[in-house]
TORKOL-4160 file (C-alpha; in steps of 0.2 Angstrom, whole numbers, padded with zeros to 4 digits, m for minus):
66
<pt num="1" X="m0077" Y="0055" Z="0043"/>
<pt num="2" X="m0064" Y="0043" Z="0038"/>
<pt num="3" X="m0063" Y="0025" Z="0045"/>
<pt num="4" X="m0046" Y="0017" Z="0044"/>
<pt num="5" X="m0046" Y="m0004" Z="0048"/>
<pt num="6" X="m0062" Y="m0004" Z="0056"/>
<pt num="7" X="m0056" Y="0006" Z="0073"/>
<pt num="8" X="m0050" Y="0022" Z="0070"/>
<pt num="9" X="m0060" Y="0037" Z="0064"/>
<pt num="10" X="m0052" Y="0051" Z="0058"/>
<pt num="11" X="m0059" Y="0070" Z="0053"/>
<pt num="12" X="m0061" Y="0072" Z="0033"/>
<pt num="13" X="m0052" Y="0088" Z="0025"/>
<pt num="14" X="m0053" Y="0091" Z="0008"/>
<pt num="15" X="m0039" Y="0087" Z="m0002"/>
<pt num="16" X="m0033" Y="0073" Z="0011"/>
<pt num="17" X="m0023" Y="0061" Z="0003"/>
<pt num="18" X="m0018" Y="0042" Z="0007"/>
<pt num="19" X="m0001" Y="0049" Z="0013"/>
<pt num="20" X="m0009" Y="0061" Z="0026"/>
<pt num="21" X="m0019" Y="0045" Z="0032"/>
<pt num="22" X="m0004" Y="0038" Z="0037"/>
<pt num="23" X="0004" Y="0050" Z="0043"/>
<pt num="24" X="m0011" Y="0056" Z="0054"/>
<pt num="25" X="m0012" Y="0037" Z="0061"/>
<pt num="26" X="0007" Y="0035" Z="0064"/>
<pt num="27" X="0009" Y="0021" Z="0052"/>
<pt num="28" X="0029" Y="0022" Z="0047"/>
<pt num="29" X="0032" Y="0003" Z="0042"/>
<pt num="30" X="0038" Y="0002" Z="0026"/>
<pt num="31" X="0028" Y="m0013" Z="0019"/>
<pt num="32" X="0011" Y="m0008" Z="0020"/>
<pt num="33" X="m0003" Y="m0012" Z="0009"/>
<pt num="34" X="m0018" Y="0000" Z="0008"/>
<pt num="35" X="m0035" Y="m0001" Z="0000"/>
<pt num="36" X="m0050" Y="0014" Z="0000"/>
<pt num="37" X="m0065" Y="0003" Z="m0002"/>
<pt num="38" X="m0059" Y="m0012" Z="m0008"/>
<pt num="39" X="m0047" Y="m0003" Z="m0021"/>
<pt num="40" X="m0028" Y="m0006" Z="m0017"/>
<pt num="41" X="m0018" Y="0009" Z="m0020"/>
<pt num="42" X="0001" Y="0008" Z="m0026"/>
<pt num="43" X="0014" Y="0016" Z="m0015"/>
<pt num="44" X="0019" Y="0027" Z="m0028"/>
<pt num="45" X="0001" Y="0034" Z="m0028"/>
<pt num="46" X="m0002" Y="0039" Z="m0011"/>
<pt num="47" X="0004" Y="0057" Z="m0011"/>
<pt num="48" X="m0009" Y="0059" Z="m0024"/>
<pt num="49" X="m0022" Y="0046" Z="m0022"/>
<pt num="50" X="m0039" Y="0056" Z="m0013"/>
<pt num="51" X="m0050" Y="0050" Z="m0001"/>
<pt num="52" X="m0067" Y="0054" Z="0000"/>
<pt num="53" X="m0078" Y="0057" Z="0015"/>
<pt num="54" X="m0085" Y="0041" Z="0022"/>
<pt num="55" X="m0072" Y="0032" Z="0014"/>
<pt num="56" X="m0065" Y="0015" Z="0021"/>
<pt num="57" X="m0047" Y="0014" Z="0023"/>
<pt num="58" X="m0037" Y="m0005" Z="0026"/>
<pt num="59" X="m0020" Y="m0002" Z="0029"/>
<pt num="60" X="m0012" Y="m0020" Z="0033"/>
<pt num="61" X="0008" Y="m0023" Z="0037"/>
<pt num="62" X="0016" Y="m0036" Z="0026"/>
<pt num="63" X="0027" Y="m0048" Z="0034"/>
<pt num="64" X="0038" Y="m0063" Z="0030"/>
<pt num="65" X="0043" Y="m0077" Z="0043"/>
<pt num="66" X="0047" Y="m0094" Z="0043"/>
């Protein structure tokens, strides 16, 4: 099982990427910043970074105002 920002859990598969993450919880703002326990992953690494079973996922939308 995956938890993704403390509410959502999600069925683990092997090979599940941060990209499938996303895409599984509809996430489709550009401007994102994702962590897997703590670690922050790079856009350009979530096609290929893995997550584990149990793993925590944050996944928090940037925004400007002002």
């Amino acid at each position: 099982m995956i938890r993704v920002n403390d509410r959502l859990e999600l069925a683990w598969h092997e090979g599940t990427t941060v990209r499938d993450v996303l895409d599984q919880c509809g996430f489709t703002y550009p401007l994102l910043v994702v962590s897997i326990n703590g670690s922050v992953v790079t856009k350009e690494a979530y096609d290929r970074a893995s997550v584990a079973d149990g793993d925590e996922i944050r996944v928090l939308h940037l925004m400007a105002g002002g």
